[in-house]
C-alpha positions, 0 to 999 in steps of 0.5 A: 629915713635912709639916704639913697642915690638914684639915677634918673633917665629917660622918661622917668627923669623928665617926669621929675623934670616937668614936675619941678620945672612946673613947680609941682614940687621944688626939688627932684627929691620932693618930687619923687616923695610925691609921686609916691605918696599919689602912688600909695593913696590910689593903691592903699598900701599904707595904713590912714595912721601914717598919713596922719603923723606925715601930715603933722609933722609937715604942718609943724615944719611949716608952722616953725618955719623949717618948711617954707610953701608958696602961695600961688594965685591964679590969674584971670585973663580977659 
């Protein structure tokens, strides 16, 4: 995959803002990978296969340990 820099402002860099202050995603990085992957499941522009490998390997970074998540628990308030 190549590396790309890209300027964020104005609405767009407080959208990814928002989304990693809120935990959505850990880096600004990973938030834009998952804007687009919402981007592409709604307008089915890539084939079903990809996703398939995509998961994979992200299920087997987790699994080694490479890819680290968090377990988040809602609280109840009374």
């Amino acid at each position: 995959m190549p590396n790309i820099n890209i300027e964020l402002n104005g609405y767009v860099a407080d959208v990814i803002d928002k989304m990693v202050d809120d935990g959505y995603a850990k880096t600004k990085t990973e938030a834009i990978r998952l804007a687009l992957f919402e981007f592409d499941q709604i307008h089915k522009l890539t084939e079903d296969e990809l996703y398939q490998k995509a998961a994979q390997k992200m299920l087997s970074d987790i699994r080694s340990g490479k890819e680290k998540t968090t377990k988040y628990v809602l609280k109840q308030y009374a």
